[in-house]
C-alpha positions, -999 to +999 in steps of 0.1 A: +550-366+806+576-397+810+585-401+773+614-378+755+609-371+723+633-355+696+611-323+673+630-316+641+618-286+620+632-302+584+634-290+549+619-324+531+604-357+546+609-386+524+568-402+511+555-427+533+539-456+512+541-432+480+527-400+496+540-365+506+534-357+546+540-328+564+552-348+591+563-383+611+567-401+640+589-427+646+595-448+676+625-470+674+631-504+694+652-487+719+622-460+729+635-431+716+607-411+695+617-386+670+587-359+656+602-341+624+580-311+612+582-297+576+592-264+577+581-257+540+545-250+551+523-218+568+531-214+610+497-222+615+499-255+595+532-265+611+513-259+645+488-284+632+513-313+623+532-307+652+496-316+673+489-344+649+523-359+656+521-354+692+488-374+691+508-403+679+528-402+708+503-402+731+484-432+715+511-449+710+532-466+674+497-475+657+493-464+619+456-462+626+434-423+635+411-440+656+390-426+684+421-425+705+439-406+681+413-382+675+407-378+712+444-370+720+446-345+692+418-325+708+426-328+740+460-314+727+443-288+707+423-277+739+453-272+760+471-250+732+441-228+728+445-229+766+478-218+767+470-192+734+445-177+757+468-172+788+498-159+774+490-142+743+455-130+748+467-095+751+487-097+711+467-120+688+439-144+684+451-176+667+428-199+651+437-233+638+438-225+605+437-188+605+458-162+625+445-128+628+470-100+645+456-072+665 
């Protein structure tokens, strides 16, 4: 909750280490924390990276998806089904990974 973070929804991410990603973190020295998103992929799957980059702010500027990653992502992934459930119950049923309009 303390910690400000810049989202970017971005047309192209340059590789990391030689791979294509949907998305980064980066933390600078000065604090600041900057998500970008790749907006060349499905809502659903932006949703996704956007939780998986969230995670890494949680845990912190580690490269690693250890059991604190993992536990942030669903923790995150609970609270946005949460939050699905409450507002939108009434329009749609979203699934990670699937979206389904009624």
């Amino acid at each position: 909750p303390d910690k400000k973070i810049q989202i970017q929804w971005v047309n192209d991410i340059e590789p990391i280490d030689g791979e294509e990603v949907s998305g980064v973190t980066r933390f600078a020295d000065d604090g600041a924390i900057e998500i970008e998103v790749l907006t060349r992929q499905s809502v659903t799957d932006a949703v996704e990276t956007l939780i998986h980059e969230l995670a890494h702010v949680i845990v912190g500027p580690i490269k690693e998806h250890g059991d604190a990653f993992h536990k942030a992502c669903d923790a995150l992934v609970e609270e946005y089904t949460r939050i699905l459930d409450d507002e939108f119950s009434d329009c749609m049923t979203l699934e990670l990974g699937t979206t389904e309009n009624i």
